[in-house]
N, CA, C and O of each residue as an XYZ file, in Angstrom:
792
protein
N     146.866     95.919     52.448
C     145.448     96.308     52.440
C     145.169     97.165     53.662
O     145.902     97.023     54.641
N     144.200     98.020     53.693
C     144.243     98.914     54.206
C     143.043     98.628     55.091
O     142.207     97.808     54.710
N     142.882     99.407     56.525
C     142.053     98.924     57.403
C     140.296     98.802     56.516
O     139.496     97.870     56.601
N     140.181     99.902     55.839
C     139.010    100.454     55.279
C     138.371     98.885     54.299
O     137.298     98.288     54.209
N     139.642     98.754     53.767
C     139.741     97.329     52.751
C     139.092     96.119     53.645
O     137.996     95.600     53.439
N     139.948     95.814     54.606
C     139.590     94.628     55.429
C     137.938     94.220     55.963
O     137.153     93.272     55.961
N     138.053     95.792     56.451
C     136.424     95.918     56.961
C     135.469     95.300     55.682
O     134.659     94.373     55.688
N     135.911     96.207     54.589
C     135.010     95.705     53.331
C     134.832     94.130     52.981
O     133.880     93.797     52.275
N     135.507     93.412     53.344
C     136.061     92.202     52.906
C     135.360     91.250     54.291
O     134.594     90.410     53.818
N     135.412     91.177     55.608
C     134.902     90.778     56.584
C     133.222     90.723     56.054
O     132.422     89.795     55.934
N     133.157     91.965     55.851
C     131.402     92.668     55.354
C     130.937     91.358     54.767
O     130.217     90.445     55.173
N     131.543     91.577     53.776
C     131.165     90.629     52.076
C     131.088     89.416     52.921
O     129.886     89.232     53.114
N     131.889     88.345     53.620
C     131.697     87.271     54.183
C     130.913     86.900     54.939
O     130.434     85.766     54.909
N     130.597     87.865     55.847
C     129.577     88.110     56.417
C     128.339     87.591     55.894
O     127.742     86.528     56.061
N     128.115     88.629     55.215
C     126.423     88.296     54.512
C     126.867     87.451     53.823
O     125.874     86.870     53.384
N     128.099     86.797     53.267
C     127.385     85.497     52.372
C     127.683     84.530     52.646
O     127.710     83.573     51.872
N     128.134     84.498     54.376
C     127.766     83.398     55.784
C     126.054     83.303     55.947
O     125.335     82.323     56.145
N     125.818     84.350     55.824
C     124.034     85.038     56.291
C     123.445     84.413     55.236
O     122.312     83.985     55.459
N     123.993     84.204     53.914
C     123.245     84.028     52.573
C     123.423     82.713     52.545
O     122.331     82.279     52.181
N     124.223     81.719     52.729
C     124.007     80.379     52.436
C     123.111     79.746     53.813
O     122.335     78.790     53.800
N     123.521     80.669     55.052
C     122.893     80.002     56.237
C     120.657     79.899     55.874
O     119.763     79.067     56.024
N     120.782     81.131     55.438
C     119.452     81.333     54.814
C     118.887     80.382     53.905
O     117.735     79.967     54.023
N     119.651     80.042     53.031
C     119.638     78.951     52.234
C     119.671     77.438     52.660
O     119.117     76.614     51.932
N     120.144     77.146     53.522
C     120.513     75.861     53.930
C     119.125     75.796     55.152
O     118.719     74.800     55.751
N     118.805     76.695     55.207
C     117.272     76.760     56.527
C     116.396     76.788     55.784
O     115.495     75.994     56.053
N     116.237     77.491     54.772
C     115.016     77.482     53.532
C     114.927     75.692     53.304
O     114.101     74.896     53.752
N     116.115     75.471     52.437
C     115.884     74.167     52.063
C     115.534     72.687     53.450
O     114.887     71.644     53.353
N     116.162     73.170     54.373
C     115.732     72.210     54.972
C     113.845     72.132     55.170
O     113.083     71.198     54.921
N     113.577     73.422     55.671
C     112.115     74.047     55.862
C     111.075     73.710     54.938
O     109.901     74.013     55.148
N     111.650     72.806     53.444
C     111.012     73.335     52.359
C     110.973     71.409     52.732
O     109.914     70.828     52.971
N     111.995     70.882     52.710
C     112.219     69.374     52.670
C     111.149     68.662     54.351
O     110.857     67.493     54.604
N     110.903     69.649     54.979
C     110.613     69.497     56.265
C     108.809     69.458     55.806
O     108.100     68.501     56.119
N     108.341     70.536     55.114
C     107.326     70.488     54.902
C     106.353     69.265     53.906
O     105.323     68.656     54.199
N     107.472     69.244     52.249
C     107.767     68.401     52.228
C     106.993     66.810     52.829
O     105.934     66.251     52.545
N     107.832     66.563     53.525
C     107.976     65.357     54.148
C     106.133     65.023     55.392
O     105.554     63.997     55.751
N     105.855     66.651     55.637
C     104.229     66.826     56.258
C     103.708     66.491     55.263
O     103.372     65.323     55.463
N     103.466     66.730     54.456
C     102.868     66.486     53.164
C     103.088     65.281     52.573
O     102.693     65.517     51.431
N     103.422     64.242     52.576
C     103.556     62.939     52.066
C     103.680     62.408     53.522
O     104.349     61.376     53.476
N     103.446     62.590     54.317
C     103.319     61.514     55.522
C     101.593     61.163     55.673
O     100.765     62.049     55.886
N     101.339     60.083     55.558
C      99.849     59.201     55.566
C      99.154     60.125     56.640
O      99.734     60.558     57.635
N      97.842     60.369     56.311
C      97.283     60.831     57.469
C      95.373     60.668     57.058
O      94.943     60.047     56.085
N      94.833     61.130     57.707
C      93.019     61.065     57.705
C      93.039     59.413     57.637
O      93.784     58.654     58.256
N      91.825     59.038     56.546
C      90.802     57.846     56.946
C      90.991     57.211     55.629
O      91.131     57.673     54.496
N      90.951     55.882     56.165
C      90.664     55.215     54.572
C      89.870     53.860     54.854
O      89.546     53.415     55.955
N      89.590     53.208     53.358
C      88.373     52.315     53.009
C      88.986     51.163     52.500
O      89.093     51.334     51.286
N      89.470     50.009     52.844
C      89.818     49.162     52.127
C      88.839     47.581     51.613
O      87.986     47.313     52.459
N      88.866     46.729     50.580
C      88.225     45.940     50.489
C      88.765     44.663     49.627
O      89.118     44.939     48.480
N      88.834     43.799     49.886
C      89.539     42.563     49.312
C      89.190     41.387     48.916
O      88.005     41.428     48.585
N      89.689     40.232     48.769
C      88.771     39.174     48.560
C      90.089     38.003     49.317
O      91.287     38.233     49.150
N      89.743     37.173     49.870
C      90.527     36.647     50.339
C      90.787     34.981     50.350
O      89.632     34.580     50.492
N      91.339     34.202     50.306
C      91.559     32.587     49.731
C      91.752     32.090     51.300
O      92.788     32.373     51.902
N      90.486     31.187     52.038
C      90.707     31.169     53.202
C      91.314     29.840     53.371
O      91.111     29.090     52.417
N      92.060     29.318     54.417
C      92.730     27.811     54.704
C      92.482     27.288     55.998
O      92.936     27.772     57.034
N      91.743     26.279     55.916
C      91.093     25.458     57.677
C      92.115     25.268     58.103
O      93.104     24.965     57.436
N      92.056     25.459     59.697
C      92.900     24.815     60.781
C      92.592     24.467     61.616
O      93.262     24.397     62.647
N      91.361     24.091     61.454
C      91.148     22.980     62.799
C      91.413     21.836     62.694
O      90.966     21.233     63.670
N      91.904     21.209     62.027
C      91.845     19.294     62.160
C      90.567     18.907     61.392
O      90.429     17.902     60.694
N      89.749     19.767     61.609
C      88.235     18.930     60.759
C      89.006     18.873     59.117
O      88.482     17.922     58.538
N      89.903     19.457     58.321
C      89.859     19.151     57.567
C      89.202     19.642     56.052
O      89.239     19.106     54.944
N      88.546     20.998     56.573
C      87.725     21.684     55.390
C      88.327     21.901     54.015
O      89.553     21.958     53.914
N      87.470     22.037     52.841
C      88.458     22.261     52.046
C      88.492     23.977     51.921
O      87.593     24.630     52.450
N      89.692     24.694     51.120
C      89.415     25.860     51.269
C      88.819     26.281     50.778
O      88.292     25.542     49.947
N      88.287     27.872     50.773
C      87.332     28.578     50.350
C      87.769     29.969     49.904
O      88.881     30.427     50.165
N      86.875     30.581     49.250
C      86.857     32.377     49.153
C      86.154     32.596     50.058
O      85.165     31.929     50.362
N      86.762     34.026     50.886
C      86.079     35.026     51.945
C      86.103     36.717     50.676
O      86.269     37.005     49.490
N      85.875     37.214     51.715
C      85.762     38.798     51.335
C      85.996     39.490     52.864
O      85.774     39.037     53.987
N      86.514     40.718     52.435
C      87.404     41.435     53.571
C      87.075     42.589     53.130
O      87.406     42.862     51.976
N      86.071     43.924     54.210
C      86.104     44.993     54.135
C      86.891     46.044     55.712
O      86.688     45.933     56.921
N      87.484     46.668     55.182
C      88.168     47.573     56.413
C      88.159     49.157     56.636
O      88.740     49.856     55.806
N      87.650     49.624     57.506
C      87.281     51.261     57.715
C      88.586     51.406     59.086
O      88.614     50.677     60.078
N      89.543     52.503     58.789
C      90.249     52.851     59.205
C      90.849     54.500     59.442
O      90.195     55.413     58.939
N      91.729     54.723     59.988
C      92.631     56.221     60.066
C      93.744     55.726     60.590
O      93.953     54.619     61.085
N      94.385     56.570     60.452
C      96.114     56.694     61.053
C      96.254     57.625     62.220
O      95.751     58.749     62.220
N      97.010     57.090     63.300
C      97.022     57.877     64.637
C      98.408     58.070     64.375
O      98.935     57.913     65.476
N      99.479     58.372     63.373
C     100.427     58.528     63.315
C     101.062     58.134     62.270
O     100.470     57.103     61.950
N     102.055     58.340     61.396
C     102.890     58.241     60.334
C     103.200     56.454     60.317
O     103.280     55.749     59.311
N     103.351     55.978     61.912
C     103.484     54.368     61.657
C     102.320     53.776     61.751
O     101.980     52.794     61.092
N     101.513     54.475     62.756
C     100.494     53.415     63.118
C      98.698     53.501     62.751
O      98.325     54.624     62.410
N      98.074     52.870     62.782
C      97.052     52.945     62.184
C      95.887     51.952     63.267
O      96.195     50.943     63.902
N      94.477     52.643     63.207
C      93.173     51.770     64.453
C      92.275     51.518     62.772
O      91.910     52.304     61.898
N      92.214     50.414     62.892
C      90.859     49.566     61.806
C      89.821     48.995     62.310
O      90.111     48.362     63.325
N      88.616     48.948     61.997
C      88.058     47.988     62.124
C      87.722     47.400     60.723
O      87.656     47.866     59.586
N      87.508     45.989     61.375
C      87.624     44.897     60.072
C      86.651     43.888     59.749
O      86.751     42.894     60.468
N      85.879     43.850     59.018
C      85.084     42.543     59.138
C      85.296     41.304     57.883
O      85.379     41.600     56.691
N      85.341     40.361     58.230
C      85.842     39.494     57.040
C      84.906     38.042     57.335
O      84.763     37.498     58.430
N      84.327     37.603     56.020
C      83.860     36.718     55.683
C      84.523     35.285     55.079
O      85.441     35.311     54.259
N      83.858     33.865     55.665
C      85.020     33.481     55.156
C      84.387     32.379     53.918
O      85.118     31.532     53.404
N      83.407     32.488     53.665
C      82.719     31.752     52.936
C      82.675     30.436     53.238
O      83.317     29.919     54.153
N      81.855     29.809     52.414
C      81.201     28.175     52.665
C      82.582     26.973     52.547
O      82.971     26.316     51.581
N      83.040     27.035     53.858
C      84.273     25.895     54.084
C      83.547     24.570     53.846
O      82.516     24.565     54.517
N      83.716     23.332     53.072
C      83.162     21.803     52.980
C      84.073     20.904     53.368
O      85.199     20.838     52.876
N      83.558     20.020     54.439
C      84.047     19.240     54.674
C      82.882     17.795     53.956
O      81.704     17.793     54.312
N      83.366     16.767     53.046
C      81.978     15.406     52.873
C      82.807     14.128     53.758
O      83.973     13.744     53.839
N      81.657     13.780     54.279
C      81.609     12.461     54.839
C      80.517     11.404     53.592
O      79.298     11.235     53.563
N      81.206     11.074     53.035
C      80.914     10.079     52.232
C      80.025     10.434     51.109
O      80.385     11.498     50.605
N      78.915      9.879     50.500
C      78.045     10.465     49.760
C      76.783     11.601     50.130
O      76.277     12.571     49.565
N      76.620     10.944     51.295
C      75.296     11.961     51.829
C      75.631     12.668     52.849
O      74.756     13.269     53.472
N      76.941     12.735     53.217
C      77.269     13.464     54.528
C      77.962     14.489     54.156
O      78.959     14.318     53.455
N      77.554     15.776     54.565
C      78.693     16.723     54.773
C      78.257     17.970     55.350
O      77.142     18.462     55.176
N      79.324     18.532     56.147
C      79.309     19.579     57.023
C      79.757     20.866     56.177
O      80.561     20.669     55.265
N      79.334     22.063     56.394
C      79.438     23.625     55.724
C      79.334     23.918     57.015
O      78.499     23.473     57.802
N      80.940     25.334     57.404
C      81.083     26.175     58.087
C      81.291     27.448     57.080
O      81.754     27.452     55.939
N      80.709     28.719     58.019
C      81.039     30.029     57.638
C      81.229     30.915     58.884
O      80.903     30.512     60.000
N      81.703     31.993     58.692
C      82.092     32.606     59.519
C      82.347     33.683     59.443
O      83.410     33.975     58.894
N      81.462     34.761     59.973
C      81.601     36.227     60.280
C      82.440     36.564     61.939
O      82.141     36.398     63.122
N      83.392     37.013     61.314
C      84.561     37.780     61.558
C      84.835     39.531     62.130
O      85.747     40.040     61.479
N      84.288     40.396     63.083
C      84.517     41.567     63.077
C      85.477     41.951     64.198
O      85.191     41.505     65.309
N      86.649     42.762     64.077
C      87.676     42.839     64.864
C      88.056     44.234     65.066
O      87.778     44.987     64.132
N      88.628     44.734     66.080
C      89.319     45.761     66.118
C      91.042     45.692     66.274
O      91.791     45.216     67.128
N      91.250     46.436     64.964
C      93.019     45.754     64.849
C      93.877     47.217     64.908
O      93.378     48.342     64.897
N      95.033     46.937     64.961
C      96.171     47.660     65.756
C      96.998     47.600     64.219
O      97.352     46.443     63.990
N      97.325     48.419     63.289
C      98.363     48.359     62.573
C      99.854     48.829     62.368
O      99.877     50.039     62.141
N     100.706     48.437     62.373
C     101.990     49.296     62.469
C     102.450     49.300     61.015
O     101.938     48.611     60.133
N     103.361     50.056     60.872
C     103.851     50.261     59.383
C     105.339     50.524     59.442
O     105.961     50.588     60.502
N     105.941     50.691     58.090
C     107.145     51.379     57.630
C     107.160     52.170     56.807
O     107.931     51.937     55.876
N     106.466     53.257     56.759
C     106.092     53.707     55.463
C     107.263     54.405     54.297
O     107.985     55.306     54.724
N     107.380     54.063     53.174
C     108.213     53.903     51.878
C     107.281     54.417     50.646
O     106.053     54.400     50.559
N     108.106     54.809     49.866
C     107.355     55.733     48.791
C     107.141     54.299     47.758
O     106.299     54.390     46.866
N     108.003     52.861     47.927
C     107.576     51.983     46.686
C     106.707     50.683     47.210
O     105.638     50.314     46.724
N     107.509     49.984     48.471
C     106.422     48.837     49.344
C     106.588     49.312     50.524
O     107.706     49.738     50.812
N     105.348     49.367     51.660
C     105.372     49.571     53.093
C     105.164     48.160     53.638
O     104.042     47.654     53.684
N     106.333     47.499     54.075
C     105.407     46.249     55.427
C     104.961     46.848     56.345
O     105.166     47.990     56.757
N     103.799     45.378     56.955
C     103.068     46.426     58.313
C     102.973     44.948     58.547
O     103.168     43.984     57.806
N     102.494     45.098     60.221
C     102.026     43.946     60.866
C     100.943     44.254     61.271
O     100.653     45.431     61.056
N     100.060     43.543     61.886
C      98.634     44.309     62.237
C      98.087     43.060     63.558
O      98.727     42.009     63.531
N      97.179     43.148     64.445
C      96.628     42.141     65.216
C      95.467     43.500     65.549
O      95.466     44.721     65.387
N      94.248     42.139     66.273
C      93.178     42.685     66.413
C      92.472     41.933     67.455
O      93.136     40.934     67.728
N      91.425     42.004     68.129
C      90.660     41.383     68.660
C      89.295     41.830     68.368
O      89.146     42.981     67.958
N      87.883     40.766     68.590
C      86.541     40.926     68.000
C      85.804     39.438     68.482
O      86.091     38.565     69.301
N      84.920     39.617     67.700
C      83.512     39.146     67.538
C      83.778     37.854     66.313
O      84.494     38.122     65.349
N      83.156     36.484     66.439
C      83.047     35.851     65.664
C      81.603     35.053     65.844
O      81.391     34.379     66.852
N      80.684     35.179     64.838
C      79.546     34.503     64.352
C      79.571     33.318     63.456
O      79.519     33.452     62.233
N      79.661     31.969     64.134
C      79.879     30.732     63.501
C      79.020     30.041     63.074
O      78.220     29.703     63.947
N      78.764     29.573     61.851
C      77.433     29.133     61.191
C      78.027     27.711     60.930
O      79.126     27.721     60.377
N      77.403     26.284     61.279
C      77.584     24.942     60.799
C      76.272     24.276     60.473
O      75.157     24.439     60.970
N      76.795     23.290     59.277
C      75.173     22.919     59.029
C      75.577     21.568     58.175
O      76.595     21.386     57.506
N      74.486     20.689     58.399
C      75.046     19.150     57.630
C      73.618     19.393     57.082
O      72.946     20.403     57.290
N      73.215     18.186     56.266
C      72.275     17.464     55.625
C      71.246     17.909     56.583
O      70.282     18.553     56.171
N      71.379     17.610     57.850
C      69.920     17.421     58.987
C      70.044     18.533     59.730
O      68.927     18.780     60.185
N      70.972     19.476     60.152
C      70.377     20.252     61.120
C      71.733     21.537     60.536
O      72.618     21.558     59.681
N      71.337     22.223     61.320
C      71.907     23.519     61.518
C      72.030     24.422     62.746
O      70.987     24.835     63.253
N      73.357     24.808     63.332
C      73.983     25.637     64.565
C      74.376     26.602     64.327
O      74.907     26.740     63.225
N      74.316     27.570     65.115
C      75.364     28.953     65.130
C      75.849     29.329     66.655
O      75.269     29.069     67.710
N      76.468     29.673     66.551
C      77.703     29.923     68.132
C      78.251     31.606     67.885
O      78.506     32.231     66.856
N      78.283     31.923     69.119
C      79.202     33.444     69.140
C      80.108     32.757     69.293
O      80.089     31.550     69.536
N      81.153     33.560     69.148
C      82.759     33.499     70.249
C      83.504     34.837     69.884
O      83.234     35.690     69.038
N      84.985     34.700     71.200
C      85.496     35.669     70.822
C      86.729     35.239     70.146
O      87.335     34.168     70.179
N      86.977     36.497     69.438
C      88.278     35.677     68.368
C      89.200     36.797     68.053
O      88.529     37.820     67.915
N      90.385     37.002     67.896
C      91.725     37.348     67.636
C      92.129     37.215     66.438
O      91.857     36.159     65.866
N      92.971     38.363     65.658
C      94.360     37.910     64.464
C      95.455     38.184     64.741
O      95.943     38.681     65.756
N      95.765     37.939     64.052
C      97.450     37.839     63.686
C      97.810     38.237     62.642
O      97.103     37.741     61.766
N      98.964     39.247     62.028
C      98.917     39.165     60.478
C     100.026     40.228     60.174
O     100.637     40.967     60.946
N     100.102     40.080     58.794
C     101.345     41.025     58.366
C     101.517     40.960     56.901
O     101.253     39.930     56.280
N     101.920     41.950     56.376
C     101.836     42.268     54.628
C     102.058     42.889     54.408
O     102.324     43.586     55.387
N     102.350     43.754     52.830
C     102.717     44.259     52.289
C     102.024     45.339     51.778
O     101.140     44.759     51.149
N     101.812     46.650     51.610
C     101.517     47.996     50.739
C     101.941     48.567     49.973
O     103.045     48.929     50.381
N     101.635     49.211     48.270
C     102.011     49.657     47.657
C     101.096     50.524     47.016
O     100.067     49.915     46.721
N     101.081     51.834     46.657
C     101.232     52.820     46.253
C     100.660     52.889     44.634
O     101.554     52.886     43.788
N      99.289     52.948     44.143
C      99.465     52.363     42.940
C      99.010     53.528     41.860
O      99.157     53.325     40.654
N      98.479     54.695     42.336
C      98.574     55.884     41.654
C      97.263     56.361     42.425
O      96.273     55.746     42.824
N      97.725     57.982     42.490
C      96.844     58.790     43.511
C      96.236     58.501     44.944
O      97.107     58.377     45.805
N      94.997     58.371     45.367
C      94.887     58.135     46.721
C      94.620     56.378     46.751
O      93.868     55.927     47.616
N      95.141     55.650     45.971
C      95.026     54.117     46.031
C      96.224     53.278     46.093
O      97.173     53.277     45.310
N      96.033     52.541     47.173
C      97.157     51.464     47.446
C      96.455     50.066     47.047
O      95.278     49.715     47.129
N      97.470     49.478     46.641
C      97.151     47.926     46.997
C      97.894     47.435     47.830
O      99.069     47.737     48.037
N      97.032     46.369     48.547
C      97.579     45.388     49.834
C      97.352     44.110     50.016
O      96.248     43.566     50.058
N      98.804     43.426     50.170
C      98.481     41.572     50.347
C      98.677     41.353     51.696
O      99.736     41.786     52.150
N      97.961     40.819     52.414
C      98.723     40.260     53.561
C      97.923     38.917     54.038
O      96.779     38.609     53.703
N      98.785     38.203     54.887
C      98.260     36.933     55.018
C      98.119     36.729     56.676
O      99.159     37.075     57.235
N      96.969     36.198     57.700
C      97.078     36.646     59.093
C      96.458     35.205     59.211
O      95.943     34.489     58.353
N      96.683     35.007     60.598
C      96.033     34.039     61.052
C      94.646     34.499     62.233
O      94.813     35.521     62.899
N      93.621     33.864     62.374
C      92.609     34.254     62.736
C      92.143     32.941     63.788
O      92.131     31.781     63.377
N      91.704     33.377     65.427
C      91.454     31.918     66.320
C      90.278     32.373     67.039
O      90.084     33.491     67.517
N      89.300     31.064     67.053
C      88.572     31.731     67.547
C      88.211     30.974     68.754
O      88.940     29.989     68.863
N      87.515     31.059     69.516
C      86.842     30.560     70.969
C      85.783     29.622     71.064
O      85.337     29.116     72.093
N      85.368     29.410     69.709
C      84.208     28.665     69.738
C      84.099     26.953     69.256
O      84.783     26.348     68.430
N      83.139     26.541     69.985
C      83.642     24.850     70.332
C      82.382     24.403     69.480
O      81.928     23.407     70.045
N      81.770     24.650     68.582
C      80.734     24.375     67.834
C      81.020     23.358     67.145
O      80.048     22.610     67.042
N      82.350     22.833     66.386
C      82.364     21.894     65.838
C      83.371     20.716     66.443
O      84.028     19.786     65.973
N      83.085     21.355     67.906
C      84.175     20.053     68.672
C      85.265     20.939     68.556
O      85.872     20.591     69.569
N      86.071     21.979     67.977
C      87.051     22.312     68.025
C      87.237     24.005     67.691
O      86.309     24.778     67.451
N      88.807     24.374     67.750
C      88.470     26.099     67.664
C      88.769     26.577     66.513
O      89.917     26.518     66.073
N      87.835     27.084     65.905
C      87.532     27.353     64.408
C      88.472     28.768     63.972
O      88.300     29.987     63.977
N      89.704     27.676     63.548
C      90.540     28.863     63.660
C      91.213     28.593     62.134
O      91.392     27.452     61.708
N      91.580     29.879     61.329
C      92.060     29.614     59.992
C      93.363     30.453     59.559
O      94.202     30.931     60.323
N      93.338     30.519     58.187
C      94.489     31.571     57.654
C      93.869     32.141     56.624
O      93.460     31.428     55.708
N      93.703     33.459     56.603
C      93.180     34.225     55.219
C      94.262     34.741     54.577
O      95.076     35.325     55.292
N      94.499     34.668     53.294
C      95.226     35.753     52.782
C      94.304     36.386     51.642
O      93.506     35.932     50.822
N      94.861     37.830     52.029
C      93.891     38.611     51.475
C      94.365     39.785     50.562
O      95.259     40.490     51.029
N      93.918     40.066     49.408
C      94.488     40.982     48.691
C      93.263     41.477     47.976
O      92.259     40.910     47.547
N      93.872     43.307     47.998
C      92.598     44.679     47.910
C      93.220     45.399     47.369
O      94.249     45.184     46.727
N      92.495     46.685     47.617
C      92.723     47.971     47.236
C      92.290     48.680     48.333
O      91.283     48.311     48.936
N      93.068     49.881     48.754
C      92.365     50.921     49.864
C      92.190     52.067     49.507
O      93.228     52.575     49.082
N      91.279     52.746     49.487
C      91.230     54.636     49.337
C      91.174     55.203     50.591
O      90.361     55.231     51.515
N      92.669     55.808     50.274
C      92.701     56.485     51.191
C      91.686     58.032     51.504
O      90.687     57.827     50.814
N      91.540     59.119     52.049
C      91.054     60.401     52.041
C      91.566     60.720     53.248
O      91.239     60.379     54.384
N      92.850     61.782     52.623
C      93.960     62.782     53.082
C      92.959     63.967     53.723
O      92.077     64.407     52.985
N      93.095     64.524     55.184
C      92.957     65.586     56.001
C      92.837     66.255     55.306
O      92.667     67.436     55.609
């Protein structure tokens, strides 16, 4: 082969070094964008209903709460909520004519982390807030502030367009000595969230 040949032949490899390199940068660029585009971002609305469980020793029986949450994402893992959750009319009876009803408003500012997955995301979440404690027997009736804390962690899934559903189960303590003790429980709670993407 002749010098003229070789040159020709270097050429050709050349550009179709140039042509797959182009290609292999496109596709990454395309998978890169991609991936901006399905990563969680703006604000969302979630709301639930939740099956609450006493832990103080008094003994309540359990109850239904309700759980609403206004949130955004400061990042692909992590997420700032605020949360307020109700826990409905806990009963404890002392005999025929006796019995005590607690409730409890709940508002927190919580910290969420995630894993985010296109089929289930776990997340853990904690918060700190405000708790408004309502007790009341036959004869009288109290209410107490305190401050109160969660704990918690669950599951997300993806259930078509900007809606997830979410279970998670947290523990919740609070500061307040209203019934002799600290009115502290376990909600588990399961919703739906709408999200609204940037």
């Amino acid at each position: 082969m002749d010098e003229r040949g070789r040159s020709r032949q270097v050429g050709v490899r050349r550009v179709a070094v140039a042509g797959v390199a182009l290609a292999v940068a496109s596709a990454l660029g395309a998978a890169s964008d991609a991936r901006a585009e399905e990563a969680p971002s703006g604000a969302y609305v979630a709301v639930g209903v939740a099956g609450v469980f006493d832990q103080t020793g008094i003994d309540f029986d359990s109850g239904v709460g309700a759980d609403v949450r206004v949130g955004g994402f400061l990042s692909e893992y992590v997420r700032l909520e605020a949360e307020y959750a109700y826990t409905g009319d806990l009963e404890r009876s002392f005999g025929f004519f006796g019995r005590l009803e607690a409730r409890a408003h709940t508002a927190t500012v919580n910290l969420r982390v995630g894993l985010p997955s296109e089929v289930v995301s776990p997340f853990v979440v904690a918060g700190v807030g405000y708790q408004r404690l309502q007790a009341e027997t036959f004869f009288a009736r109290a209410d107490d502030d305190a401050f109160a804390f969660r704990v918690g962690g669950g599951l997300e899934a993806q259930v078509g367009g900007p809606f997830d559903f979410f279970l998670e189960a947290g523990y919740v303590r609070s500061t307040s000595d209203l019934l002799g003790a600290d009115f502290d429980y376990v909600a588990v709670v399961g919703g739906l969230a709408l999200r609204f993407p940037r």
